[in-house]
mmCIF file of the C-alpha atoms, coordinates in Angstrom:
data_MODEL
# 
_entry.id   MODEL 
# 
loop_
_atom_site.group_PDB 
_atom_site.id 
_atom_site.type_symbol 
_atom_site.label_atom_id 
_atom_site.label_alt_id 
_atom_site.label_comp_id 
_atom_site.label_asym_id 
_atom_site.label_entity_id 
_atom_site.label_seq_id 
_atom_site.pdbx_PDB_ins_code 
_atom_site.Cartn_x 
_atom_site.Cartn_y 
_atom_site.Cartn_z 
_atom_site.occupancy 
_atom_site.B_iso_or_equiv 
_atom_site.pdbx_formal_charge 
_atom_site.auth_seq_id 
_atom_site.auth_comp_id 
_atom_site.auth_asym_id 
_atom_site.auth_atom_id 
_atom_site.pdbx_PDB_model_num 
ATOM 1  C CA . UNK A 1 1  ? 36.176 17.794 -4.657  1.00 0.00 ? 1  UNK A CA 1 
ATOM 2  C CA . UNK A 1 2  ? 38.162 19.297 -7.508  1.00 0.00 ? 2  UNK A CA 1 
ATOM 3  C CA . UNK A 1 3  ? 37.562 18.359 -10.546 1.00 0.00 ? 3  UNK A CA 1 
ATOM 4  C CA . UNK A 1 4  ? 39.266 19.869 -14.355 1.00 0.00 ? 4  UNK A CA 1 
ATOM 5  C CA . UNK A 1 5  ? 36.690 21.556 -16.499 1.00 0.00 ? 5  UNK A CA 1 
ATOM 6  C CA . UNK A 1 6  ? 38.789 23.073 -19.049 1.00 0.00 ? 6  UNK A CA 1 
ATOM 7  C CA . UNK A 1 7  ? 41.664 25.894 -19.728 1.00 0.00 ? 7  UNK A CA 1 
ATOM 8  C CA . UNK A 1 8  ? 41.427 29.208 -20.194 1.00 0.00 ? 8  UNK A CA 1 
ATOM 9  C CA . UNK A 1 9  ? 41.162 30.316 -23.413 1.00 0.00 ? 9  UNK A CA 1 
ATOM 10 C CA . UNK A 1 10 ? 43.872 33.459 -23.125 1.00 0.00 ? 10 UNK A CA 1 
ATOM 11 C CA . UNK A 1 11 ? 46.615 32.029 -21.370 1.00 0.00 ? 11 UNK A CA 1 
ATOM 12 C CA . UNK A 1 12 ? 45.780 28.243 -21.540 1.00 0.00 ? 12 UNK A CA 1 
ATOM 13 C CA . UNK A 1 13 ? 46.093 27.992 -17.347 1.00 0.00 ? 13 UNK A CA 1 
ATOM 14 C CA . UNK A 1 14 ? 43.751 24.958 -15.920 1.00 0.00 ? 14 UNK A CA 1 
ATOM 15 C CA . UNK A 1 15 ? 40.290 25.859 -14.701 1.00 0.00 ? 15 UNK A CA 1 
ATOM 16 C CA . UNK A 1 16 ? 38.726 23.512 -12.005 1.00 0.00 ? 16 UNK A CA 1 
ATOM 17 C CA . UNK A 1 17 ? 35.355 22.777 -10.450 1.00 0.00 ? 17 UNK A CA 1 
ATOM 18 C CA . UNK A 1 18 ? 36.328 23.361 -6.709  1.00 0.00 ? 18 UNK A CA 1 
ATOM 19 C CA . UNK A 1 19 ? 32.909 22.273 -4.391  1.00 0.00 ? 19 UNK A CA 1 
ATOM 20 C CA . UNK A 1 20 ? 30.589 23.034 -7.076  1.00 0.00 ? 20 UNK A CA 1 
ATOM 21 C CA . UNK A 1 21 ? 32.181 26.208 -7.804  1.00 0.00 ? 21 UNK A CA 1 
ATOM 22 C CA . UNK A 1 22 ? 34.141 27.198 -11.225 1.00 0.00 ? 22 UNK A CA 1 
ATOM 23 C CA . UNK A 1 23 ? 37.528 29.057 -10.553 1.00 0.00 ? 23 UNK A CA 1 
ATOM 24 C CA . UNK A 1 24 ? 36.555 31.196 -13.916 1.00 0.00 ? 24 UNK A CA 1 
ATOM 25 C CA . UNK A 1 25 ? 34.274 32.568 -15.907 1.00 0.00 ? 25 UNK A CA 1 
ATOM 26 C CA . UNK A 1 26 ? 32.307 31.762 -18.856 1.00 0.00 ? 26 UNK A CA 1 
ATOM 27 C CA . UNK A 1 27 ? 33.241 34.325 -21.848 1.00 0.00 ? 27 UNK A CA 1 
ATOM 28 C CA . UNK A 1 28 ? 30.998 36.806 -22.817 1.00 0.00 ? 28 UNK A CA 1 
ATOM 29 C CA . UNK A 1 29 ? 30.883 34.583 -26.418 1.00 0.00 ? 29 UNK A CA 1 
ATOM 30 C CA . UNK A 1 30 ? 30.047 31.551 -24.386 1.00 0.00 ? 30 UNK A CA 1 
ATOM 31 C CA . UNK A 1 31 ? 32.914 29.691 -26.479 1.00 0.00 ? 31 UNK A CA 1 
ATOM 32 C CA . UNK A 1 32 ? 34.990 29.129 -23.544 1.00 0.00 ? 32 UNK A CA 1 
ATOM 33 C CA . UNK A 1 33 ? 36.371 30.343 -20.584 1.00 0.00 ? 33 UNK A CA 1 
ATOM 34 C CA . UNK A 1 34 ? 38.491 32.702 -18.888 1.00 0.00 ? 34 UNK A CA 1 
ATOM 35 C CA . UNK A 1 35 ? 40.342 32.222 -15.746 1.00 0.00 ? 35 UNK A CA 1 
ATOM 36 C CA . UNK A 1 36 ? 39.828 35.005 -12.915 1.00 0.00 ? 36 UNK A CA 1 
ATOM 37 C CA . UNK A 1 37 ? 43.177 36.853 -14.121 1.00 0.00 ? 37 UNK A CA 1 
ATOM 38 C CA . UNK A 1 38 ? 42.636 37.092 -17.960 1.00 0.00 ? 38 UNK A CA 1 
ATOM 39 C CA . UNK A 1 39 ? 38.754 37.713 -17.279 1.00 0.00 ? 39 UNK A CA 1 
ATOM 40 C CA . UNK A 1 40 ? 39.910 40.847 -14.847 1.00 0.00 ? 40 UNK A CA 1 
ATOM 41 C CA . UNK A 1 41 ? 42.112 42.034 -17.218 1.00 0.00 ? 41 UNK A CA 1 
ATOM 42 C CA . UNK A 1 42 ? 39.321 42.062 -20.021 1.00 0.00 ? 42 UNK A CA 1 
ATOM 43 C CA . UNK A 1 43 ? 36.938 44.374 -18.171 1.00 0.00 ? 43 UNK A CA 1 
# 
């Protein structure tokens, strides 16, 4: 199942819920999220 659970807040890109598992990350603010590019780029 794949289902949208937001955009990243960096770049904007679409983050989904793919069989129970975010493609993302919450931010460390836990304001929003990051997808698994911006979030690598962060650290």
């Amino acid at each position: 199942m794949k289902e949208l659970v937001g955009t990243c807040s960096a770049c904007g890109k679409e983050i989904y819920c793919l069989e129970g598992f975010i493609n993302g990350v919450v931010s460390d603010d836990k304001k929003g999220m990051l997808c698994f590019d911006c979030a690598e780029e962060n650290e």
